[in-house]
SEDOSE-126331 format. One record per residue: y, x, z of N, C-alpha, C, CB in turn; residue in three letters. Coordinates in steps of 0.02 Angstrom, whole numbers, plus 50000, padded with zeros to 5 digits. Glycine has a CB too. Layout:
<recs>
YXZYXZYXZYXZAla;...
</recs>
This chain:
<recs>
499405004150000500005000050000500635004350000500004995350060Unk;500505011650023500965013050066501405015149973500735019850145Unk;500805018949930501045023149881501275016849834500465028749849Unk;501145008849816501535005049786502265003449789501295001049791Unk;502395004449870503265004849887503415008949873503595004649946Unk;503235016349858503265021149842503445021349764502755023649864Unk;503075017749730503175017849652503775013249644502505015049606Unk;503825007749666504235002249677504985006949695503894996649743Unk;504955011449740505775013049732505865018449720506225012049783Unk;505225022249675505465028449625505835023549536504465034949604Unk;505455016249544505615012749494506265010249509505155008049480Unk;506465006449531507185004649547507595010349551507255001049611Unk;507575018249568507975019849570508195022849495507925022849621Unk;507495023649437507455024949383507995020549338506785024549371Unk;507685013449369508235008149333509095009349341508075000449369Unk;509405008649425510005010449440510175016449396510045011649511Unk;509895022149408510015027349338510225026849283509595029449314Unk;509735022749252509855023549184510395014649171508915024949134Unk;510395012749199510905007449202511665009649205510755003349262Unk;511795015649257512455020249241512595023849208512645023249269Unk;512085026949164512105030949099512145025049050511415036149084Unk;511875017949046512095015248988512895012848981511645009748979Unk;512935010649048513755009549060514355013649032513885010149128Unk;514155020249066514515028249058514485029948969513925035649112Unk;513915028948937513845027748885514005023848832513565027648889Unk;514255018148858514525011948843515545014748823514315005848928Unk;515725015948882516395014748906516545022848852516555014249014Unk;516185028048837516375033248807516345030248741516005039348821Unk;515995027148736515835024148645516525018148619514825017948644Unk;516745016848684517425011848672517925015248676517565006048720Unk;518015024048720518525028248720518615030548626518285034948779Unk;518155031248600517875035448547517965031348467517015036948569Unk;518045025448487518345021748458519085019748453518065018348468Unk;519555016748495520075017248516520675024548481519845017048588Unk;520365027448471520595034348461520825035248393520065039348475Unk;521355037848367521475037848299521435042448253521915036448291Unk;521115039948199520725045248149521255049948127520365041648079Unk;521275056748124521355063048125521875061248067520685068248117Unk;522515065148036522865063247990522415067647924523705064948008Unk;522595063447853522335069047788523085073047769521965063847700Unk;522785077547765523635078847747523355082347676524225085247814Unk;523855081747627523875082647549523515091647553524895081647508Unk;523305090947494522835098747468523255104247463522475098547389Unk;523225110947479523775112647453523465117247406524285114947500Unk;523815120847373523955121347305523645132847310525115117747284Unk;523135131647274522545135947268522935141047249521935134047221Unk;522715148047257522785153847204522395158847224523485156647194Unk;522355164247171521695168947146521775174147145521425168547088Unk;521615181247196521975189147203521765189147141521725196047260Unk;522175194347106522005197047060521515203647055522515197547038Unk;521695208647110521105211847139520485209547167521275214747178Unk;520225205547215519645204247222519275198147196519605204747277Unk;519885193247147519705187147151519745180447209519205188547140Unk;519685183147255519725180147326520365172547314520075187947391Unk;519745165947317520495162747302520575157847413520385153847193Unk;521435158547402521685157247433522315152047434521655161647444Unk;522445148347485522935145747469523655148247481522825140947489Unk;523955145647407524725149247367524895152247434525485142847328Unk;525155148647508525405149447565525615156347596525005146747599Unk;524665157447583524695162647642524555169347593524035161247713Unk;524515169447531524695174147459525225177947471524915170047390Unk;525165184047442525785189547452525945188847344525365201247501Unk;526295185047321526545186347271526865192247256526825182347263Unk;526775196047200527405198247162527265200247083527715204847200Unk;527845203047059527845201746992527305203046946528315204446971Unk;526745206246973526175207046916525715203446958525905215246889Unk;525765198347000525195193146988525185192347109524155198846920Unk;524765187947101524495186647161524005189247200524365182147159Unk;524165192047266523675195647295523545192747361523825202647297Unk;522825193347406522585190347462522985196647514521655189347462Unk;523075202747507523185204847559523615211647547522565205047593Unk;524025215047588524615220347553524105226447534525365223447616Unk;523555227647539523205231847546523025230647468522735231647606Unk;522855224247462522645223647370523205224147340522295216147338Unk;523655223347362524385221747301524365232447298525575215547359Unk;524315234647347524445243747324524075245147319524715249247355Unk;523385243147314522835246947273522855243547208522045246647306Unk;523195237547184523265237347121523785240247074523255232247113Unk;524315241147121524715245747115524655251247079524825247047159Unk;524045256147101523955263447103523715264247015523285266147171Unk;
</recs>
């Protein structure tokens, strides 16, 4: 008898458990929703070292007059 009360409130406490994980589970899935989708922001606009190929965007490119480079190190070894 003694080990059925025994099972009886290893079971109930199994239930209380997982009854606050569905809750907790619940209330994150309504945080997660609520929440607003991330902005798109427009593409920006590609370009291609001329030394390694390496394409990058225009931005973060070191331009100059004989063409586009990823990094100052390619613009003077194309240089040379």
């Amino acid at each position: 008898m003694k080990y059925l009360l025994v099972l009886a409130v290893v079971f109930v406490a199994l239930w209380l458990w997982r009854k606050g994980r569905r809750d907790d589970m619940r209330e994150r899935a309504a945080a997660a929703r609520t929440q607003a989708p991330p902005k798109v922001t427009a593409p920006s606009e590609m370009a291609r070292c001329v030394h390694c190929g390496l394409h990058l965007p225009l931005a973060d490119a070191i331009t100059d007059r004989s063409g586009v480079y990823c990094s100052a190190a390619h613009r003077q070894a194309a240089a040379r």
